[in-house]
MARMARLUM-832297 format. One line per 4 residues: number of its first residue (from 1); their letters; for each residue x, y, z of N, C-alpha, C, O. Coordinates in pm, whole numbers, plus 50000, padded with zeros to 5 digits. Each point is the difference from the previous one (the first is absolute). Example, Ala and Ser with C-alpha at 12.3 -4.5 7.8 and 13.67 -1.06 7.14 Angstrom:
<recs>
1) as) 51319:49431:50780:49911:50119:50000:50090:50120:50000:50104:49998:50066  49861:50107:49862:50082:50119:50006:49923:50109:50073:50051:50111:50017 .
</recs>
This chain:
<recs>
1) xxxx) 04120:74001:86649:50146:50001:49983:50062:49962:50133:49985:50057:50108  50101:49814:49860:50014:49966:50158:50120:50081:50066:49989:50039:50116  50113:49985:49819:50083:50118:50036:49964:50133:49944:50012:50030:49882  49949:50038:50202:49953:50132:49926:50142:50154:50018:49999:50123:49988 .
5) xxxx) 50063:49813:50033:50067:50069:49951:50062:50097:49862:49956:49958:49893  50129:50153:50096:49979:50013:49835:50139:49951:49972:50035:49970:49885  50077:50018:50264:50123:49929:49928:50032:49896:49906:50008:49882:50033  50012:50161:49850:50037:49905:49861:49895:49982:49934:49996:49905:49921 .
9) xxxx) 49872:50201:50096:49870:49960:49955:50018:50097:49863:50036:50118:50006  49934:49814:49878:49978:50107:49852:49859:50050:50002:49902:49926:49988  50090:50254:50035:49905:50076:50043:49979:50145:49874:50056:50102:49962  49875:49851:50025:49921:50092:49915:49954:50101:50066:49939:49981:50105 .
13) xxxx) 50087:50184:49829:49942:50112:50130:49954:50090:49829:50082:50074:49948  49824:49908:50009:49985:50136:49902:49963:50144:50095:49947:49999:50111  50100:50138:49802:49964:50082:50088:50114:50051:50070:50003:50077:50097  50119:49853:49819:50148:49990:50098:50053:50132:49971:50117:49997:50036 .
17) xxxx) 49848:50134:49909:50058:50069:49921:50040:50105:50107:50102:50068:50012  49731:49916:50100:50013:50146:50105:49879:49979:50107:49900:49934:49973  50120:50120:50132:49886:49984:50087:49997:49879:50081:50111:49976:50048  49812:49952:49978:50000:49879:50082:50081:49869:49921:50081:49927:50058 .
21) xxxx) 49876:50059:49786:50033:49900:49921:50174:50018:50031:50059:49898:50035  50010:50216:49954:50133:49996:50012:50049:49995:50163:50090:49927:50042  49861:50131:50008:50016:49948:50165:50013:49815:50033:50078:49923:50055  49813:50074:49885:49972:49872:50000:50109:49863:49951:50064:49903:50040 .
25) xxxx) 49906:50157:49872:50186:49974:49904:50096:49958:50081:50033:49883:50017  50029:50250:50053:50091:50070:50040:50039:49852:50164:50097:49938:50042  49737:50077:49999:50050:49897:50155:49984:49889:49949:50063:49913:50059  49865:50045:49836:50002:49832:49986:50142:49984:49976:50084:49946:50072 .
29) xxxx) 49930:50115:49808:50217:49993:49992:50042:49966:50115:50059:49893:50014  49918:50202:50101:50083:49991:50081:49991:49845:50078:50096:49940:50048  49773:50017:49949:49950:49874:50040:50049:49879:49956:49955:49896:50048  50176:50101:49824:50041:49935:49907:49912:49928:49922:50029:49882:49982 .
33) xxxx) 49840:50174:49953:49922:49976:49878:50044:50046:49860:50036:50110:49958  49950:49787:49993:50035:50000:49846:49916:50079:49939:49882:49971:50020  50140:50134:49902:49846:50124:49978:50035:50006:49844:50106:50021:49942  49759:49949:50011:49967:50012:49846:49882:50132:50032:49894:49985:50061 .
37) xxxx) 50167:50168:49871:49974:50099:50027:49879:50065:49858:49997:49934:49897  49935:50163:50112:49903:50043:49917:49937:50145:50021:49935:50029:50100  50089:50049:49806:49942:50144:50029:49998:50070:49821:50067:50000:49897  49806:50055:50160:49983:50070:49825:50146:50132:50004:50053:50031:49893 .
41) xxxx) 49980:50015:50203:50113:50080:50002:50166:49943:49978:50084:49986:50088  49927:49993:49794:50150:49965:50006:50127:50034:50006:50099:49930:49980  49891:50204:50055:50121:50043:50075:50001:50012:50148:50105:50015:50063  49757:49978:50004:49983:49985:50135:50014:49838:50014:50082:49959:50083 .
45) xxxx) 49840:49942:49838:50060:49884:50017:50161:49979:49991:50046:49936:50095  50035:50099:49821:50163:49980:50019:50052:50037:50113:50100:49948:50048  49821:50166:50016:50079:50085:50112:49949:49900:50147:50045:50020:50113  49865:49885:49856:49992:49918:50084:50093:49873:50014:50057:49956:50101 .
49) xxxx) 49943:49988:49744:50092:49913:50010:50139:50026:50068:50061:49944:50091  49969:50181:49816:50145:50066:50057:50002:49959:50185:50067:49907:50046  49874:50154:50010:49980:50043:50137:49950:49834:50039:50081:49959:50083  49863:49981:49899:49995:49868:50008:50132:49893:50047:50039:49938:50099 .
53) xxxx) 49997:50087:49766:50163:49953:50010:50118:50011:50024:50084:49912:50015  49931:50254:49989:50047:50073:50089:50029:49968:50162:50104:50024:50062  49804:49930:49975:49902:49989:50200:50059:49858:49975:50042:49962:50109  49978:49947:49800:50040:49885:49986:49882:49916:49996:50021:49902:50071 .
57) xxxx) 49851:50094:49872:49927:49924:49940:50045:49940:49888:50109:50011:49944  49765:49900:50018:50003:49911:49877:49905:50037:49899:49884:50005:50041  50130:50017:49862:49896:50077:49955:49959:49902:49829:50023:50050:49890  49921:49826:50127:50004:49894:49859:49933:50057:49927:49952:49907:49934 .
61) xxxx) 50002:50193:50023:49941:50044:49868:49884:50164:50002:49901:50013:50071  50138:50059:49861:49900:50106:50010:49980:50054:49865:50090:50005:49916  49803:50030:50070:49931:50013:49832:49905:50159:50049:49944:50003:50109  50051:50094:49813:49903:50121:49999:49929:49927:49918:50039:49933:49905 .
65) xxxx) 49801:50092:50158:49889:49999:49917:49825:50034:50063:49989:50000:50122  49923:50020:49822:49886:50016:50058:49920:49916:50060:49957:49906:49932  50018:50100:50156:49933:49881:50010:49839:49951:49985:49944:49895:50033  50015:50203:49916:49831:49982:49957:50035:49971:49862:49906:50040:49931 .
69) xxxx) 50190:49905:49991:50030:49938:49856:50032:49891:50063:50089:49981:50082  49795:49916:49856:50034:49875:50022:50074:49942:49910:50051:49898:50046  49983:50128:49822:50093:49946:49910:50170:50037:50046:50101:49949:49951  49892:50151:50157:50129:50003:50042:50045:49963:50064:50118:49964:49999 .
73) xxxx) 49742:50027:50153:50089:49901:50090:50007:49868:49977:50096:49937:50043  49772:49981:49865:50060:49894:49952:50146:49979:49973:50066:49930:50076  49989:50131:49812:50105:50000:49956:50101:49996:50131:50044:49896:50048  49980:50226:49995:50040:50019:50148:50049:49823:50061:50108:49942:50003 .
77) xxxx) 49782:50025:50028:49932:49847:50061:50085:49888:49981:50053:49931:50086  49954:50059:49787:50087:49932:49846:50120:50008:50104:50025:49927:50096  50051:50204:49844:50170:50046:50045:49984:49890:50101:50037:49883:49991  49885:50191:50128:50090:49977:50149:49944:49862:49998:50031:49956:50111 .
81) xxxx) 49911:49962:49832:49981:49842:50044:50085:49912:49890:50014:49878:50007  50029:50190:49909:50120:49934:49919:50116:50017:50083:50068:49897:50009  49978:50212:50060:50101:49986:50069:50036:49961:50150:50109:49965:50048  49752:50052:50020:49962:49955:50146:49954:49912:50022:50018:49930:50100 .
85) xxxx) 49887:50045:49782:49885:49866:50059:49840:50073:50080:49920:50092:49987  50100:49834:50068:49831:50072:50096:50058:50057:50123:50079:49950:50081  49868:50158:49916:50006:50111:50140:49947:49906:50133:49944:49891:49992  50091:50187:50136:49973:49969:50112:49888:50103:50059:49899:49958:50056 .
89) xxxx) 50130:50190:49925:49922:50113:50092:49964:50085:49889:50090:50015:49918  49808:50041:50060:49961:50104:49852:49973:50071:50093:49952:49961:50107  50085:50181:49856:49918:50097:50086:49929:50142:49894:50062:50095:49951  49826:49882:50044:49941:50145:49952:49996:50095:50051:49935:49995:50104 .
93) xxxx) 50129:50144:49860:50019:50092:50078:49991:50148:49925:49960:50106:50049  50083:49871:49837:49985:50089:49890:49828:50075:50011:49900:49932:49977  50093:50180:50052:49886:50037:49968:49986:50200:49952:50100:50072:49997  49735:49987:49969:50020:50123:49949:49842:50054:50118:49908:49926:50034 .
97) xxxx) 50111:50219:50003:49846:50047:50061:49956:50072:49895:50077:50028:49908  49777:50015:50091:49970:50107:50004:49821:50030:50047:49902:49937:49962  50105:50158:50113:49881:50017:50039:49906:50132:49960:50040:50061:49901  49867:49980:50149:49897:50050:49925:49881:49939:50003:49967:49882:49996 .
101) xxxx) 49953:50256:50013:49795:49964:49990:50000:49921:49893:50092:49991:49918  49777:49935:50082:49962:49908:49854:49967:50138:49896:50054:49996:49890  49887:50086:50132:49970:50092:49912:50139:50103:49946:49976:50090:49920  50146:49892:50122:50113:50066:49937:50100:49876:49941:50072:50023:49902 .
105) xxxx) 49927:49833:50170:50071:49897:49955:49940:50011:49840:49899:50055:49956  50223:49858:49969:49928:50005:49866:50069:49815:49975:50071:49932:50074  49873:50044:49806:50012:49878:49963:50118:49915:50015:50003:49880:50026  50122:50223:49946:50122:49920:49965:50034:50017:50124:50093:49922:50020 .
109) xxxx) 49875:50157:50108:50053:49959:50134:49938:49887:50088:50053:49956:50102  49814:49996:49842:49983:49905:50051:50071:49880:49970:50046:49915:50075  49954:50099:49741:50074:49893:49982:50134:49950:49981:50037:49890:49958  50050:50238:50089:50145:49981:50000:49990:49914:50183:50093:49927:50033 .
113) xxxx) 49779:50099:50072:50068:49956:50108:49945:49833:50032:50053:49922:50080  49856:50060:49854:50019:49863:49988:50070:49913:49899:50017:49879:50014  50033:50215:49853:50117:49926:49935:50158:50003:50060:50113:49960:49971  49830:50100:50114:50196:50006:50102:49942:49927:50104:50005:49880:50028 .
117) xxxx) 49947:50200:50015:49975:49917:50178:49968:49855:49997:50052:49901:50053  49844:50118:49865:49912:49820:50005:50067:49898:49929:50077:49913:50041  49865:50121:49804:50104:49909:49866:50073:49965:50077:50002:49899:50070  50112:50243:49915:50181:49933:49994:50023:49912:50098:50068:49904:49963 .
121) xxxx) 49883:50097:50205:50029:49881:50059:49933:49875:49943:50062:49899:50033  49809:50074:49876:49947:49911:49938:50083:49912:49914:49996:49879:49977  50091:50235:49973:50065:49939:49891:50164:49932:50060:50070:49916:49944  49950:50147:50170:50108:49898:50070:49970:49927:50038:50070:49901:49976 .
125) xxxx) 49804:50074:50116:49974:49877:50034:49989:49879:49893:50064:49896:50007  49842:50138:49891:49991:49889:49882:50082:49961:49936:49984:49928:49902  50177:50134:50167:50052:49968:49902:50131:49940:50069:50067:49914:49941  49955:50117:50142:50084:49945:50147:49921:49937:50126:50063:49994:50105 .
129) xxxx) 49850:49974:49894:49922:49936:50136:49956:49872:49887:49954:49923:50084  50033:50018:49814:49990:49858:49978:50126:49921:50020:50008:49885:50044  50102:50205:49914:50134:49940:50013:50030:49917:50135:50030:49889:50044  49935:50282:50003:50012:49938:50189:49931:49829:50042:50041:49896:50051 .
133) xxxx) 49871:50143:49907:49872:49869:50031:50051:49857:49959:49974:49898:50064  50124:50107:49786:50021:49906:49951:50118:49938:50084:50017:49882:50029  50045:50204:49996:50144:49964:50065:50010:49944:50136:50103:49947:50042  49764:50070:50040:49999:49962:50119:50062:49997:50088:50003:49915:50088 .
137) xxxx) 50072:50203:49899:50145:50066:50162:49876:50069:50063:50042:50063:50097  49820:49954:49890:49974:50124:50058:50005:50144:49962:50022:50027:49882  49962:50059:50199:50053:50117:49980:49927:50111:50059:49960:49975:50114  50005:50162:49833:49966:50100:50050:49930:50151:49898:50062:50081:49931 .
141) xxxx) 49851:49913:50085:49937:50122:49913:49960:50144:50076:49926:50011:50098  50123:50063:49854:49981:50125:50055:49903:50100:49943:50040:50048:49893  49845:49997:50148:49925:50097:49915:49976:50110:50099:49933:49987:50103  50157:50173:49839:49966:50125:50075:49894:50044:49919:49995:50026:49880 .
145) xxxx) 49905:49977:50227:49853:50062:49984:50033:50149:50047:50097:50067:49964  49784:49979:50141:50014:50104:50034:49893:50028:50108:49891:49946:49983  50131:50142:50138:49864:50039:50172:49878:50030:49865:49882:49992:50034  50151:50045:49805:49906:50063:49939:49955:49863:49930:49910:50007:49916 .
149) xxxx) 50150:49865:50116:49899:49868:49934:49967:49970:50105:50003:49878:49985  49955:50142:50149:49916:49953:50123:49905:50110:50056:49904:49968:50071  50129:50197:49890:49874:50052:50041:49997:50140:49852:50070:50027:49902  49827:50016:50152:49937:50058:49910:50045:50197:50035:49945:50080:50076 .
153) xxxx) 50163:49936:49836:50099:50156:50062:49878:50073:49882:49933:49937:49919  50068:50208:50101:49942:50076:49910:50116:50037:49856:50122:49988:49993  49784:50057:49910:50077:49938:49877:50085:49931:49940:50066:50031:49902  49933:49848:50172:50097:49850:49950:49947:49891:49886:50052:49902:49946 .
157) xxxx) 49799:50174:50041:49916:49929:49880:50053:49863:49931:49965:49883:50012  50153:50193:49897:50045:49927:49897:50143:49902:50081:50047:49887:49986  49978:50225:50095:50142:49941:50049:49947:49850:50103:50053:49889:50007  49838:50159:50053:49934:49846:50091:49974:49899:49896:50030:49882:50017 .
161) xxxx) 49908:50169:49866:49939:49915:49924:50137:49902:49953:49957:49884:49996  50129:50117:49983:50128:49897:49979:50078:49963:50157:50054:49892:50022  49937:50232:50087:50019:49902:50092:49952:49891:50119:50057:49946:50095  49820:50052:49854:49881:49941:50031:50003:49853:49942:50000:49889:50054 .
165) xxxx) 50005:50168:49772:50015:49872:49940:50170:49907:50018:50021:49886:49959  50045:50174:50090:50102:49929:50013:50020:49873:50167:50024:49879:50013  49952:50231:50078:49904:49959:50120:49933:49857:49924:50071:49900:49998  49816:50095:49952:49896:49897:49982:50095:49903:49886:49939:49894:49989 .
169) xxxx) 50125:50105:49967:50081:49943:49947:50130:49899:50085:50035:49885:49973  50002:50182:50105:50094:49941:50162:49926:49921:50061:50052:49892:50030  49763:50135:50022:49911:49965:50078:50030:49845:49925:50054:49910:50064  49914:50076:49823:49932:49868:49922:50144:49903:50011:49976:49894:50059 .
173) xxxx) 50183:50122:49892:50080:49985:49993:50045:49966:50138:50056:49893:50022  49919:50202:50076:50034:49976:50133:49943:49803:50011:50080:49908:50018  49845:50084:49973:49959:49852:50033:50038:49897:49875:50049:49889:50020  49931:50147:49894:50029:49886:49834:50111:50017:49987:50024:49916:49914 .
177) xxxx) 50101:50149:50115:50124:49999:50029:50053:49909:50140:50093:49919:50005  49842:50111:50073:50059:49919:50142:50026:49813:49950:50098:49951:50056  49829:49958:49853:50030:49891:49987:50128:49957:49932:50047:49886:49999  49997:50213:49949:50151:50083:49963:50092:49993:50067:50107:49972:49947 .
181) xxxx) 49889:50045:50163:50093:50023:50094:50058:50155:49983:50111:50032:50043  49776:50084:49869:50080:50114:49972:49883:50090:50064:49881:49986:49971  50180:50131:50144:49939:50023:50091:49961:50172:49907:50084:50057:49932  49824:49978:50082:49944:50182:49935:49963:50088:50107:49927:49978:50096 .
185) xxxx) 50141:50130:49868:50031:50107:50098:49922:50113:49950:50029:50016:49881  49916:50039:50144:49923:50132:49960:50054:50164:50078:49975:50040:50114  50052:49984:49848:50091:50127:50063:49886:50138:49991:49930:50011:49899  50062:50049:50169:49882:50139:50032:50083:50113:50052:50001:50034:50119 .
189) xxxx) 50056:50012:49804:50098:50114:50091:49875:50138:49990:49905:50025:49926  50155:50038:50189:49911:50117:50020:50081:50151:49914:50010:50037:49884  50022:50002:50214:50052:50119:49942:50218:49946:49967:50076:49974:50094  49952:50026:49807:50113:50014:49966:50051:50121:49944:49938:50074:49923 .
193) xxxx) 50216:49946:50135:50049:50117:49953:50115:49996:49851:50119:50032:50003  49812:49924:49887:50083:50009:49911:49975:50019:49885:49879:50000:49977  50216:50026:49898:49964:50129:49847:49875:49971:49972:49943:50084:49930  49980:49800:50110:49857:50010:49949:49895:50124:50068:49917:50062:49935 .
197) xxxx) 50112:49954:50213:49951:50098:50043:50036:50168:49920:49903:50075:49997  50202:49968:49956:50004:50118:49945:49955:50005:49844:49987:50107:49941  49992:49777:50002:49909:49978:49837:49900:49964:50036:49952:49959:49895  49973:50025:50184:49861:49917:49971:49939:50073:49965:50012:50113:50047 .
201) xxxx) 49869:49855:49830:49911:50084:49977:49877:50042:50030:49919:49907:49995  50039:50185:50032:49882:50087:50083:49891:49988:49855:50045:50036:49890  49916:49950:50113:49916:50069:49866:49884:50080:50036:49930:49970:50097  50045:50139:49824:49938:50136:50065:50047:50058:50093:49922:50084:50047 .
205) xxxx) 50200:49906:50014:50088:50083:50092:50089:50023:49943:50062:49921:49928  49976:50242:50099:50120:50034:50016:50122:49953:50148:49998:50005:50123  50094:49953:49770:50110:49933:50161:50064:50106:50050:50067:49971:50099  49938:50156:49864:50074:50124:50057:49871:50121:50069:49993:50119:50030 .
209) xxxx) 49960:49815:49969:49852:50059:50118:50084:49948:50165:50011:49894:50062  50034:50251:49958:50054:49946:50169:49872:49960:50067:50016:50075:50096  49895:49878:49924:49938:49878:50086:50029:49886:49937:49991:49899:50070  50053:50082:49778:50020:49863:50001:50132:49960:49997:50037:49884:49983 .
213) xxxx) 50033:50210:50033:50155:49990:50036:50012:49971:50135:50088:49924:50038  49813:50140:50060:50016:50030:50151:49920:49812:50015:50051:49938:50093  49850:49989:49834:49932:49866:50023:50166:49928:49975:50014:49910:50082  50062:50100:49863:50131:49924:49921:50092:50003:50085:50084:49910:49992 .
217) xxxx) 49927:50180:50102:50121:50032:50067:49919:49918:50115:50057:49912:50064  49812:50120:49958:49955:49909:50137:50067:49839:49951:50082:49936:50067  49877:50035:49843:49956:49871:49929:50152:49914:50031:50016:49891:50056  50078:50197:49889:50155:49936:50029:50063:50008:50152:50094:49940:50053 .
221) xxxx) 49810:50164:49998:50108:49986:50144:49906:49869:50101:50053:49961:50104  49817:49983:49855:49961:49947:50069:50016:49804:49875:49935:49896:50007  50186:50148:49896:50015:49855:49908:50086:49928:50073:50072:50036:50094  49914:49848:49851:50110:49908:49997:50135:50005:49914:49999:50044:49885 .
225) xxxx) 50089:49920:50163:50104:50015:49916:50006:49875:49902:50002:49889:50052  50002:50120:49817:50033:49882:49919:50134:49898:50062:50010:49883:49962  50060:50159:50105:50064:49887:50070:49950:49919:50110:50040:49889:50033  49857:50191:50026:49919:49979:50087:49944:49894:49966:50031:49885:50033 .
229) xxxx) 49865:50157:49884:49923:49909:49903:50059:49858:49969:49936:49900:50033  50218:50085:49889:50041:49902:49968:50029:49911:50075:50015:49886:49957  50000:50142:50163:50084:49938:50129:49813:49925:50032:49960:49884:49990  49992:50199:50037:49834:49928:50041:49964:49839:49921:49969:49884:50029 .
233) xxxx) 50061:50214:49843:49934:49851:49896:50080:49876:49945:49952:49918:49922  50214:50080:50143:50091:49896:50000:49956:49948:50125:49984:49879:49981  49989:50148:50132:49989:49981:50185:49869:49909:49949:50017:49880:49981  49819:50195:49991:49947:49936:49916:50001:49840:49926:49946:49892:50024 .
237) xxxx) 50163:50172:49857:49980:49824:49965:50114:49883:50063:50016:49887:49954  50046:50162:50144:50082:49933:50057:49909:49928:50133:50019:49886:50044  49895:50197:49999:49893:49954:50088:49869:49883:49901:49930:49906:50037  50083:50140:49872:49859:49919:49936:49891:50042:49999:49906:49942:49947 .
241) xxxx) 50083:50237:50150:49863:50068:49943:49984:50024:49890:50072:50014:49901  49747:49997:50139:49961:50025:49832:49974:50132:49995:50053:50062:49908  49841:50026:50210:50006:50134:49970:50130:50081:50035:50034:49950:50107  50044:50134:49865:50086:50060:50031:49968:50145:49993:50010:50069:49899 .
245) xxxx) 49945:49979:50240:50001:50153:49996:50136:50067:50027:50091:49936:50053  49921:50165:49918:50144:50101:50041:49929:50091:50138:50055:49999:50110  49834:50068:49868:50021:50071:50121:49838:49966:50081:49895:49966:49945  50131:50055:50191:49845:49954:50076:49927:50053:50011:49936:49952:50095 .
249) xxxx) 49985:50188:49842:49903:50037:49923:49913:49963:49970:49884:50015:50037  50196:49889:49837:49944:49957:49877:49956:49829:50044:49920:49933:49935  50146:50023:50179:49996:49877:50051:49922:49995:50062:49951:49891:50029  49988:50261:50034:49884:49981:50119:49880:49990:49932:49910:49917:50014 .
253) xxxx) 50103:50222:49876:49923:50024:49945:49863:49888:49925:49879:50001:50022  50214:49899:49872:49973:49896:49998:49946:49872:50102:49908:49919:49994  50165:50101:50072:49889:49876:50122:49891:49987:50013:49937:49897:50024  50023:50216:49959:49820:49994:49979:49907:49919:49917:49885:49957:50000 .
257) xxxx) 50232:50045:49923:49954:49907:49808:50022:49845:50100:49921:49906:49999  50182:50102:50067:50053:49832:49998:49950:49975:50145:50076:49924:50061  49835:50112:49998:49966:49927:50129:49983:49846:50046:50034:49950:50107  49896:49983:49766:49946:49920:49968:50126:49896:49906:49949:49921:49920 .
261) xxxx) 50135:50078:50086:50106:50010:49884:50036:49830:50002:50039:49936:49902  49935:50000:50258:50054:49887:50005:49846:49885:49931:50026:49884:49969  49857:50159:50020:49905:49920:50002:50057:49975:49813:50009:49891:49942  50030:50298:49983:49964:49995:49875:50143:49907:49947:49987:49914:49912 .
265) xxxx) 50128:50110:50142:50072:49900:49938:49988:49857:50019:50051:49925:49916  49873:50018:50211:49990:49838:49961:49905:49982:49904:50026:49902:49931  49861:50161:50034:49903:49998:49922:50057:49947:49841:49972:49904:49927  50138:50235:50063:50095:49970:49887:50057:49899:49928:50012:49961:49884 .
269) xxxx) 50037:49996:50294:50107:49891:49969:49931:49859:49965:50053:49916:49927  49861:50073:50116:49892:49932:49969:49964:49968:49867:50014:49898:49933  49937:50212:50044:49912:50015:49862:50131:49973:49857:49982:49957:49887  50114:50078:50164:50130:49980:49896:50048:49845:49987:50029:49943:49895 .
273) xxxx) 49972:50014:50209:49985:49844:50012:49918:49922:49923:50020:49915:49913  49875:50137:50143:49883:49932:49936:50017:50022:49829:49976:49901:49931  50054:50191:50019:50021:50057:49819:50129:49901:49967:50024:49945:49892  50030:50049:50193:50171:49916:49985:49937:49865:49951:50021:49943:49893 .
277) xxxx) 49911:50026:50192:49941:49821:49929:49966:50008:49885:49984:49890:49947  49991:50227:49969:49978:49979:49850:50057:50006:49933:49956:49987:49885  50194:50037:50138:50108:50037:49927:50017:49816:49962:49975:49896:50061  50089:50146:49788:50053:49839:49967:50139:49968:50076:50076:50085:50047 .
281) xx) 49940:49796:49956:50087:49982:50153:50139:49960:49891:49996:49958:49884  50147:50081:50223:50078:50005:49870:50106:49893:50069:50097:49960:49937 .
</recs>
């Protein structure tokens, strides 16, 4: 995106309802981005728009819906490209935790967190990132992963297992997107302080066990603030990084993984090239 800016850019933020997705919201507005908004909560989604437009944003379209139903955000897809055309910046942001031993997790928590976490950004991309491609302005993809899709936290099982796969999903995109001119951002926030932290689910814990009240209270005074957060991952794609940490922890922490980091992306870039010559030429 050769101006990466989000002024006058039509930006997609699902997730807009509360937490980072509405933060997020909240400064691109201020950035003068055109925001096509998304949250399974639709009275927390209105109270964004409200406050949106309110602050004096632009706010071209917002729809409640789930986003691990792909027949909806299709639909969704439909609306806003009948009335917009093709987006500039998508951002996935919408997401759910829950953690727990493998031996207390049960079936439907594994698979509610890769039908939220993983799917639902799957299903925006497939369904707003060809548009992008076709239209050839460029543009910008956003995928919030999580410090729990780059290392391995104790009982994140299920919750790594979608932000892992979302991670490896950015990895591949990161390069087969760049001939695009549309740059992918992978976002890893560490500790954030917002309503997801007071619902998340424990499974086999009680949450009113004061040690795990006393882990919660550590947990928020040492978070990030979701404004925090939002301000990181606009700075982010206004820079053109791809990893985007929030706090240096989680940035150090990781280095260890990426020592080697400059040999593995020419390798990449390479090898994506080389697959590009097979594409039928258009």
């Amino acid at each position: 995106m050769g101006d990466r800016s989000l002024n006058g850019k039509k930006t997609l933020i699902t997730g807009a309802a509360s937490g980072i997705g509405r933060a997020t919201a909240m400064a691109a507005a201020a950035r003068g981005a055109r925001l096509v908004l998304t949250d399974v909560n639709a009275d927390g989604l209105d109270d964004t728009v409200e406050s949106a437009r309110a602050a004096g944003g632009v706010v071209e379209f917002a729809q409640a819906l789930d986003i691990s139903d792909y027949d909806a955000v299709t639909d969704f897809a439909k609306q806003v490209h009948e009335q917009l055309g093709s987006l500039d910046v998508v951002m996935n942001i919408a997401g759910v935790s829950v953690w727990g031993t493998v031996e207390n997790l049960e079936h439907r928590h594994w698979k509610q967190m890769v039908d939220v976490n993983l799917m639902g950004p799957i299903h925006v991309i497939e369904n707003f990132v060809p548009p992008m491609i076709e239209a050839k302005r460029g543009g910008a993809l956003v995928n919030v992963s999580s410090a729990a899709g780059l290392m391995a936290f104790p009982w994140h099982a299920a919750y790594s297992a979608s932000k892992f796969g979302l991670r490896g999903v950015s990895e591949v995109l990161r390069f087969d997107l760049e001939r695009h001119d549309i740059t992918v951002h992978l976002v890893v926030p560490g500790a954030v302080d917002t309503p997801l932290v007071q619902t998340v689910g424990v499974v086999g814990v009680d949450r009113d066990d004061p040690r795990i009240q006393a882990w919660i209270k550590r947990f928020r005074k040492h978070a990030k603030s979701a404004d925090e957060v939002a301000e990181s991952i606009l700075k982010g794609v206004e820079k053109g990084t791809y990893l985007i940490h929030t706090q240096f922890d989680i940035r150090f922490g990781y280095w260890w993984a990426r020592k080697f980091a400059w040999p593995y992306e020419f390798v990449m870039r390479r090898a994506n090239s080389l697959f590009t010559t097979f594409l039928p030429r258009q």
